[in-house]
FIBA-440056 format. One record per residue (C-alpha): x, y, z. Coordinates in steps of 0.02 Angstrom, whole numbers, plus 32768, in hexadecimal, padded with zeros to 4 digits. Example, Ala and Ser with C-alpha at 12.3 -4.5 7.8 and 13.67 -1.06 7.14 Angstrom:
! residues 2
+------+------+------+
!    X !    Y !    Z !
+------+------+------+
! 8267 ! 7F1F ! 8186 !
! 82AC ! 7FCB ! 8165 !
+------+------+------+
//
This chain:
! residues 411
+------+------+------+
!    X !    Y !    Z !
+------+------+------+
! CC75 ! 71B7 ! E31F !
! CC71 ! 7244 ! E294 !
! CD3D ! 727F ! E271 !
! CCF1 ! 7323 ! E266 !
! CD6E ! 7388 ! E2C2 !
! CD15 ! 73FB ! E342 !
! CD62 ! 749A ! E313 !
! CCF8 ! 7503 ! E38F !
! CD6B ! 7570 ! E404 !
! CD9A ! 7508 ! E4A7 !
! CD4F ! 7575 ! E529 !
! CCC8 ! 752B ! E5AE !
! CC28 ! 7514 ! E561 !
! CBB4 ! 7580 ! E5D4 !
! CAFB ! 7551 ! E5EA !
! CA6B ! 75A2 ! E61E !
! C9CB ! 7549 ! E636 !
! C925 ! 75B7 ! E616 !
! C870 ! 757F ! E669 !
! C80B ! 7609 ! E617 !
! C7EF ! 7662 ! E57C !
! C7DD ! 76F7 ! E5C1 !
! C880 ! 76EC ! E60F !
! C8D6 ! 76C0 ! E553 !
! C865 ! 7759 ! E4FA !
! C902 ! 77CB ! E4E5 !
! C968 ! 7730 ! E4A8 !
! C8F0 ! 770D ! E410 !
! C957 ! 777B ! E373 !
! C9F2 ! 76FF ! E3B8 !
! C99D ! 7673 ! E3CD !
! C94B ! 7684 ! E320 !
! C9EF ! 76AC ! E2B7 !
! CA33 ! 762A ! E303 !
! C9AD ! 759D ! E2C9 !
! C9AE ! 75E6 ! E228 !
! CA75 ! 7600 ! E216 !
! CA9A ! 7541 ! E231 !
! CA0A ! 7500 ! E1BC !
! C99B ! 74BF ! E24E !
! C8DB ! 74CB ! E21D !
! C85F ! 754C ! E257 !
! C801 ! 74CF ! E2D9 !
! C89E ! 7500 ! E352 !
! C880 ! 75B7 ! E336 !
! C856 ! 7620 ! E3DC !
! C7A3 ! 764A ! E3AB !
! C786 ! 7598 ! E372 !
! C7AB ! 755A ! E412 !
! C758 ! 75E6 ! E47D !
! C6C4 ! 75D1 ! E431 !
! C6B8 ! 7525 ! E429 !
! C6EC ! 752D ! E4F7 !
! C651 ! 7589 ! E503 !
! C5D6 ! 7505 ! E4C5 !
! C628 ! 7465 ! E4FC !
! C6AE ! 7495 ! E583 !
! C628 ! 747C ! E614 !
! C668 ! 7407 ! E694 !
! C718 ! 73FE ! E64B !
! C7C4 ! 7465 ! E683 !
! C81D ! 74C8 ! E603 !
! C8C4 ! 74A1 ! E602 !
! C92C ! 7513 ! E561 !
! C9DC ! 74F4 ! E56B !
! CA46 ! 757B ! E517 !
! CB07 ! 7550 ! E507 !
! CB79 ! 75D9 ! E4EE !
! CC1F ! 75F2 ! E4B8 !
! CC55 ! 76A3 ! E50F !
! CBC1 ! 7708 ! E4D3 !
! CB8E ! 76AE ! E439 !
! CB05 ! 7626 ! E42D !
! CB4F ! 757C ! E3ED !
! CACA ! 7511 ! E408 !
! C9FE ! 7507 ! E454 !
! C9A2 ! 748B ! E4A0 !
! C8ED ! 749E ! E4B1 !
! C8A4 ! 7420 ! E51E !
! C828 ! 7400 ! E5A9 !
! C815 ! 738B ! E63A !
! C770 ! 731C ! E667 !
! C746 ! 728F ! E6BE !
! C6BA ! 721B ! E65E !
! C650 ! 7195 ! E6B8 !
! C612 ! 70F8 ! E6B2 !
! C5A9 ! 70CB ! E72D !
! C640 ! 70A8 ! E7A4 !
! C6C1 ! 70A0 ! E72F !
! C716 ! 713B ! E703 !
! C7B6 ! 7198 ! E6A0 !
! C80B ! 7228 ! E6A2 !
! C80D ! 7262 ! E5FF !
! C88C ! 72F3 ! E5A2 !
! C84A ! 731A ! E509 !
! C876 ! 73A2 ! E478 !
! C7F8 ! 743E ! E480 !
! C771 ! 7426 ! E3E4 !
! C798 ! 734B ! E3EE !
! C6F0 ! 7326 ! E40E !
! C633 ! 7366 ! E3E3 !
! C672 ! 738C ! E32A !
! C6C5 ! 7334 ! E290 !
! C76C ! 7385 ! E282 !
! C82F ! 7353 ! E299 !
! C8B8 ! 73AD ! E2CA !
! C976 ! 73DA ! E294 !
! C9D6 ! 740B ! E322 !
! CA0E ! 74BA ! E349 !
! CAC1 ! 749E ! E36A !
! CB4D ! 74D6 ! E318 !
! CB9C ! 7440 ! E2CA !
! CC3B ! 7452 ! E2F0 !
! CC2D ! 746C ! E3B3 !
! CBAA ! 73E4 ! E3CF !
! CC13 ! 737B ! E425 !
! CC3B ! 7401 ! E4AD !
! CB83 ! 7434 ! E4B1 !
! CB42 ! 7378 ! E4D2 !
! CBCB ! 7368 ! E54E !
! CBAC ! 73F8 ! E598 !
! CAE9 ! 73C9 ! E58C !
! CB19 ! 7308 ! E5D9 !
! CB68 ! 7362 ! E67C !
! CAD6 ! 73C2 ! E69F !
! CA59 ! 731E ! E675 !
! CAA7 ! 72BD ! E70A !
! CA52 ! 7328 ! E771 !
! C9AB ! 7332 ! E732 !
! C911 ! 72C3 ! E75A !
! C8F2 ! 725B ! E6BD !
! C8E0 ! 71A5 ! E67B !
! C8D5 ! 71BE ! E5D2 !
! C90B ! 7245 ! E560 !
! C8D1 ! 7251 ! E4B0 !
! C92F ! 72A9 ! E44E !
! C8BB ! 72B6 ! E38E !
! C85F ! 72A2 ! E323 !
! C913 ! 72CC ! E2C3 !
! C8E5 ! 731F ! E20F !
! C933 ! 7290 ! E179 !
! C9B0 ! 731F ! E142 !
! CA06 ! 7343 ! E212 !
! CAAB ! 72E8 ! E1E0 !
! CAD5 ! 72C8 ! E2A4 !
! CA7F ! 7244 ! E2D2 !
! CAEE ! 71DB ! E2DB !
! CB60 ! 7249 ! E340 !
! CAEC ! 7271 ! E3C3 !
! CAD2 ! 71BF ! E3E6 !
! CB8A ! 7197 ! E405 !
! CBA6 ! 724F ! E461 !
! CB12 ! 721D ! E4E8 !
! CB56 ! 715D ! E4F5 !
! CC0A ! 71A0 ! E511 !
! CBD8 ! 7245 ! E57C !
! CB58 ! 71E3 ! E5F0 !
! CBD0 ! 7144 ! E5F7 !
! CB5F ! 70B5 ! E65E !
! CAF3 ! 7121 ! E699 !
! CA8C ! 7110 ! E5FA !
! CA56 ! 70B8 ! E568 !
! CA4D ! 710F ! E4CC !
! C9F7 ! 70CD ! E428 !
! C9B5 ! 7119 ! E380 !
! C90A ! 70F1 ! E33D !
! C8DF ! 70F8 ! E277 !
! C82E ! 7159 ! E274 !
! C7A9 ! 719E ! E1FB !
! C7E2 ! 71B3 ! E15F !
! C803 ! 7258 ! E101 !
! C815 ! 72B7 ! E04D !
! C882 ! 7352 ! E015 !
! C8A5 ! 7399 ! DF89 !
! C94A ! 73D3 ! DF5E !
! C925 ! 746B ! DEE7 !
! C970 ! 74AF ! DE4B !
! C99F ! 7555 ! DE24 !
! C90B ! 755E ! DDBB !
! C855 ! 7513 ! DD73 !
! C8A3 ! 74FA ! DCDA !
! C92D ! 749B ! DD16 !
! C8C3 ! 742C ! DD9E !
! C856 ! 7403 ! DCF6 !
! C8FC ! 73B5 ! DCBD !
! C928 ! 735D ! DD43 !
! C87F ! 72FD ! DD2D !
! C85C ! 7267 ! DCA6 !
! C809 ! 7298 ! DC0E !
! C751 ! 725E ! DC3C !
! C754 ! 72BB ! DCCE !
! C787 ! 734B ! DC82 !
! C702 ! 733C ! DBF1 !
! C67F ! 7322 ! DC84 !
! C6A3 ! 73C4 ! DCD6 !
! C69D ! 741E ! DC2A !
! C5FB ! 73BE ! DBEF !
! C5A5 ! 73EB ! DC92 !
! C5CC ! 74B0 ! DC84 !
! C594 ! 74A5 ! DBC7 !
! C4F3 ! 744B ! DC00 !
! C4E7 ! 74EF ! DC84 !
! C505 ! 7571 ! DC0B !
! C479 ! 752D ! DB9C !
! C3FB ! 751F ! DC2B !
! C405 ! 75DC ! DC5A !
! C36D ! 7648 ! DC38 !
! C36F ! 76E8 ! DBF2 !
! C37E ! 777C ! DC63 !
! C3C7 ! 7712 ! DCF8 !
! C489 ! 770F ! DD3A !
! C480 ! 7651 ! DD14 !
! C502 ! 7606 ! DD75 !
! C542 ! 767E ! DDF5 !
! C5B9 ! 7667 ! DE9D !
! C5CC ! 76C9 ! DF29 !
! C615 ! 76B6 ! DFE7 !
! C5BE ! 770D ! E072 !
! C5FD ! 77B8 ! E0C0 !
! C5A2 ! 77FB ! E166 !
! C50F ! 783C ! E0FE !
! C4EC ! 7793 ! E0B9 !
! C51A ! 771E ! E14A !
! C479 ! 770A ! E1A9 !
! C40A ! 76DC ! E113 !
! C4A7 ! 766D ! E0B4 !
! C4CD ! 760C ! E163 !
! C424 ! 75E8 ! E158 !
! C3F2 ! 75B4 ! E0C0 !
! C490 ! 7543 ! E0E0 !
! C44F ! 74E3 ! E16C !
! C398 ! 74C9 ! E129 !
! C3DE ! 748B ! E083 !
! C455 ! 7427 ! E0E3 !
! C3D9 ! 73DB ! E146 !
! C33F ! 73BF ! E0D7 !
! C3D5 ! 7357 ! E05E !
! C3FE ! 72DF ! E0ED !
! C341 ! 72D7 ! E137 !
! C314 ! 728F ! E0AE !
! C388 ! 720A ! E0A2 !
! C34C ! 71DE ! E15C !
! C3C2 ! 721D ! E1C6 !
! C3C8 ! 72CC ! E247 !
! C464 ! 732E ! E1E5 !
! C500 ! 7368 ! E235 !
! C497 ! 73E6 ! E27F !
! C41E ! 737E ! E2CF !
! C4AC ! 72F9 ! E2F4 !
! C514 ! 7356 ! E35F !
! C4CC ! 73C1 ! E401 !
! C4D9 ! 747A ! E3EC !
! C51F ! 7475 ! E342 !
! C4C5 ! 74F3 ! E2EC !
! C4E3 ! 757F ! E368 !
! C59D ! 753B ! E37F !
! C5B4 ! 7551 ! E2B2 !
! C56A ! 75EF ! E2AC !
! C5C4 ! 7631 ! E32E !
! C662 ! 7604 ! E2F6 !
! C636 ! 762F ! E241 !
! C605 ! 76CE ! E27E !
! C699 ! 76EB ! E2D1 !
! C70E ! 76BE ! E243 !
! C6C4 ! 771D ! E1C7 !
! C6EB ! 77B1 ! E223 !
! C7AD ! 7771 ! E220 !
! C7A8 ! 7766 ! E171 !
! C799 ! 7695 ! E171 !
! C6E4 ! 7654 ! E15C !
! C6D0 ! 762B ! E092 !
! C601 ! 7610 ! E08D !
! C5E2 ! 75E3 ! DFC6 !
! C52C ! 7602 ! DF8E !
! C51A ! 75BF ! DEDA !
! C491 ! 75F0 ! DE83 !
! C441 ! 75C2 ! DDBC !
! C3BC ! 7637 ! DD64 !
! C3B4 ! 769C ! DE0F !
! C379 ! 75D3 ! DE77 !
! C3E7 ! 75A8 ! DF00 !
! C441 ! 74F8 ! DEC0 !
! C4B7 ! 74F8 ! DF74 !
! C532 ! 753A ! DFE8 !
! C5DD ! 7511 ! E01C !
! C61B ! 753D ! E0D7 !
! C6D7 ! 7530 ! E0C7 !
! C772 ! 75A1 ! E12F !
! C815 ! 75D9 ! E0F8 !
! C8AA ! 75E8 ! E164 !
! C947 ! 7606 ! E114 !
! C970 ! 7587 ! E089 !
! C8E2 ! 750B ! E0AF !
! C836 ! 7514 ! E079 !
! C7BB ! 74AB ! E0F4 !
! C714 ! 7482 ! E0A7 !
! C6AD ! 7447 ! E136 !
! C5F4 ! 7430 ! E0FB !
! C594 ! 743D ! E065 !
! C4E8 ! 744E ! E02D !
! C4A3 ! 742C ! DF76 !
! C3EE ! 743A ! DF4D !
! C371 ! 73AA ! DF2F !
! C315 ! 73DA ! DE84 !
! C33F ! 734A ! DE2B !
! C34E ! 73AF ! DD7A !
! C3D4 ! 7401 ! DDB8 !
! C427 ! 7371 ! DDF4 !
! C415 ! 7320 ! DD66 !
! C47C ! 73C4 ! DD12 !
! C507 ! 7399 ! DD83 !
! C50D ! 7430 ! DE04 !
! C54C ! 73DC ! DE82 !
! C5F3 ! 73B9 ! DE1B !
! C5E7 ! 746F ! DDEF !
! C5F3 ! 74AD ! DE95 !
! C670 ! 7445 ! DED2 !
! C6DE ! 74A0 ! DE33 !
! C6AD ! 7531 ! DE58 !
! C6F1 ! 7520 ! DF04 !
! C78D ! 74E0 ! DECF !
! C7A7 ! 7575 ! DE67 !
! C77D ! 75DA ! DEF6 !
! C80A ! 7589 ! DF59 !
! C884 ! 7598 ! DECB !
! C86C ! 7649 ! DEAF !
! C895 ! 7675 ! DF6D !
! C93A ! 760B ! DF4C !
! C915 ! 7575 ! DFC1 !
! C986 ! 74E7 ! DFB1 !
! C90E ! 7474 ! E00E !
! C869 ! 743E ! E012 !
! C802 ! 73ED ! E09E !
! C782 ! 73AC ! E07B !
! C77A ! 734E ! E147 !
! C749 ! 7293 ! E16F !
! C6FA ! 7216 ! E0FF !
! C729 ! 71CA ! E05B !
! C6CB ! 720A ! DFC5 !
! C6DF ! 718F ! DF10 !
! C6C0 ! 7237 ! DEB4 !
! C74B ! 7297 ! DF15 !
! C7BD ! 722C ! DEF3 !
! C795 ! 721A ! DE43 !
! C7A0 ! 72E5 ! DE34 !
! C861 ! 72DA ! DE8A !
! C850 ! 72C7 ! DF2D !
! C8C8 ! 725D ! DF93 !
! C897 ! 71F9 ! E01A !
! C8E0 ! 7209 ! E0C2 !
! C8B4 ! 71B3 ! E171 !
! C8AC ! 720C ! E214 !
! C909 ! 71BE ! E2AD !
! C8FE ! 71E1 ! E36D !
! C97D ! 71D0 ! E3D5 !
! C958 ! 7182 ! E4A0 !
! C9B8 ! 719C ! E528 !
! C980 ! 7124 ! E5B9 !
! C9C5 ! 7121 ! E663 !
! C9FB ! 706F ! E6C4 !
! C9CD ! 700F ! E756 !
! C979 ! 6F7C ! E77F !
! C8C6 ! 6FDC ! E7BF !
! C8E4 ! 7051 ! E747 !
! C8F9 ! 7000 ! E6BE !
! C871 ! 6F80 ! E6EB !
! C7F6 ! 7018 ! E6F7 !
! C82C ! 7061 ! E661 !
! C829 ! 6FC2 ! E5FD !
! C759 ! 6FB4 ! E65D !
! C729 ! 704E ! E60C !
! C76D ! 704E ! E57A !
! C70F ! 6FB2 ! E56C !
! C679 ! 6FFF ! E592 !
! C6A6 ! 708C ! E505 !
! C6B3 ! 700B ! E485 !
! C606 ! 6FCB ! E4CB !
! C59F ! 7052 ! E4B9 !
! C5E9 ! 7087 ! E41C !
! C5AF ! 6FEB ! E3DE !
! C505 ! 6FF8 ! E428 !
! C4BC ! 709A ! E411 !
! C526 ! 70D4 ! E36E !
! C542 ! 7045 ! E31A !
! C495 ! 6FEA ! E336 !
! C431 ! 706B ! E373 !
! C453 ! 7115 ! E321 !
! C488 ! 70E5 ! E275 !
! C427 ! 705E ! E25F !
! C389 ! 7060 ! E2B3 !
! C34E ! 7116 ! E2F8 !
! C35A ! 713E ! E232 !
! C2CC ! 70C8 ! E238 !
! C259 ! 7133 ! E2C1 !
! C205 ! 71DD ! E298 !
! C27C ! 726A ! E29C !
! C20B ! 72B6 ! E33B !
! C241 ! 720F ! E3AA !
! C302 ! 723E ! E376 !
! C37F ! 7281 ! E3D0 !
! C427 ! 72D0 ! E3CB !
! C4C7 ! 7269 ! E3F0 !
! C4DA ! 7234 ! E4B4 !
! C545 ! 72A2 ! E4F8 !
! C599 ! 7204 ! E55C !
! C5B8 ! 71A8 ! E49B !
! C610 ! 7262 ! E46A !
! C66E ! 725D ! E519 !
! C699 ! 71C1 ! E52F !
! C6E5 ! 7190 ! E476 !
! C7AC ! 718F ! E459 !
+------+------+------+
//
């Protein structure tokens, strides 16, 4: 274990344990601070969980766990509670709030140096509960306490459990400089000359009596058209290549996004980048910022292939960057999936990891063991084989969104 000393005051952890929303409305300026004050990311803020409770919470028990030391928050634990079928086979499943039905990872909100009085405290109050597995991730690459929380559940639940971390998708940041200038010199000289050949190409490629290239984020007059614009661009890109787009992957995702983008614009968050050249639309960025990290979750570029040729796409993703660096982040996210040309611009690869909790005994175990079996099985079978490499095959009016059993059922 860590030799971190855990200098958080020895008074009982207390614990309350929230089933609604509603019930945790007049916690949410606490609740927020708190995510933001110990660098956790913005997918464990209270609206980003309330609202995603809204589209996918049906069937499943909220279960937010809110630790306290005296008065003052020291660590949150959004989770929720479902059984999943298989024919006969079943599990009962604890799961983080947001872990499934989207692409995103999590660092913990707990304060660092009391998470091994929060976990214990947390371990107490999980011998009680009806469970057989508890997932506990996607963990973002940059939560240092893996590692930790592994040997905290091993030593808290004792026999009772198995505990064991998983490597996952992999994962890009960017660790920013104080400045464009100074990121430019962190890169190698080619890719420095290609960024400055590519805005020279720009500037000679704008027409008279137009803004040439010109950036702007969305405020609440703009939203509705830039959100938009977003998704069609988003989606005509990835039709093309054959496949439905994040937004016709996942159930409910458009209304979800908007809803949340919505939600955080109004908090000051939501960073929607329209880029435009000689008054065209060349793309859109739909990105968040919560304290020092900048989360770019989607993009959308468009598909005249003279202007890809000019290199907007490049341009964009600088223009972004700068964005980011301006508002003094320290880190960018740019979420799952390795990228050759983020990595050659900086970036620094990271892999996400999940950490399982699994309870013992014989029937247990063997039923346990039967459907994660079955997991694995039709993971195999409709995503592998079916959905990525097949249904891209059949017209798009035959396709459907992910099974809600494949989002469900995978750990």
């Amino acid at each position: 274990m860590s030799n971190q000393i855990d200098s958080c005051s020895q008074h009982a952890v207390t614990c309350e344990i929230y089933t609604s929303f509603e019930d945790l409305a007049e916690l949410q300026p606490q609740w927020d601070a708190f995510v933001s004050d110990n660098g956790a990311d913005i997918f464990l803020t209270y609206d980003w969980c309330r609202i995603w409770w809204e589209y996918y919470g049906v069937g499943r028990q909220l279960k937010v766990y809110v630790f306290r030391d005296h008065q003052e928050i020291i660590g949150l634990m959004p989770l929720f509670y479902e059984r999943v079928w298989f024919g006969p086979v079943f599990a009962d499943i604890l799961k983080i709030v947001g872990a499934d039905h989207s692409l995103l990872q999590f660092y913990l909100p707990i304060q660092r140096d009391c998470l091994e009085r929060v976990i214990g405290e947390f371990s107490r109050l999980l011998k009680d509960e009806r469970w057989d597995i508890l997932l506990i991730g996607p963990l973002a690459g940059l939560y240092p306490d893996a590692d930790r929380l592994d040997e905290m559940f091993a030593q808290s639940l004792g026999k009772q459990c198995s505990t064991f971390l998983k490597e996952g998708c992999e994962q890009i940041y960017f660790h920013l400089a104080d400045s464009w200038e100074q990121y430019l010199d962190s890169l190698s000289k080619s890719r420095r000359k290609d960024f400055t050949r590519k805005y020279t190409v720009l500037e000679k490629k704008c027409l008279p009596n137009s803004s040439g290239l010109k950036v702007t984020l969305a405020d609440e007059s703009t939203f509705e058209s830039y959100f938009d614009s977003f998704v069609k661009m988003h989606q005509e890109h990835w039709q093309k290549l054959g496949n439905l787009g994040h937004f016709g992957d996942w159930p409910q995702a458009y209304d979800f996004h908007k809803d949340i983008a919505a939600c955080q614009l109004k908090r000051g968050r939501l960073r929607l980048m329209r880029g435009q050249f000689n008054d065209i639309d060349i793309g859109y960025d739909y990105a968040y910022k919560l304290g020092d990290k900048y989360y770019g979750i989607l993009n959308a570029r468009t598909g005249q292939s003279d202007l890809i040729k000019m290199g907007v796409g490049t341009i964009l993703n600088a223009e972004q960057m700068k964005e980011a660096i301006d508002e003094h982040a320290e880190w960018f996210d740019t979420m799952r999936g390795r990228y050759e040309y983020k990595l050659r611009h900086g970036g620094q690869l990271f892999n996400t990891r999940k950490l399982f909790v699994k309870k013992k005994g014989f029937w247990r175990s063997l039923r346990i063991n039967l459907f994660l079996l079955l997991s694995r099985a039709l993971h195999l079978l409709y995503y592998r084989i079916w959905f990525t490499r097949l249904a891209p095959r059949c017209p798009f009016k035959r396709r459907r969104s992910l099974w809600k059993c494949w989002i469900r059922s995978r750990l």
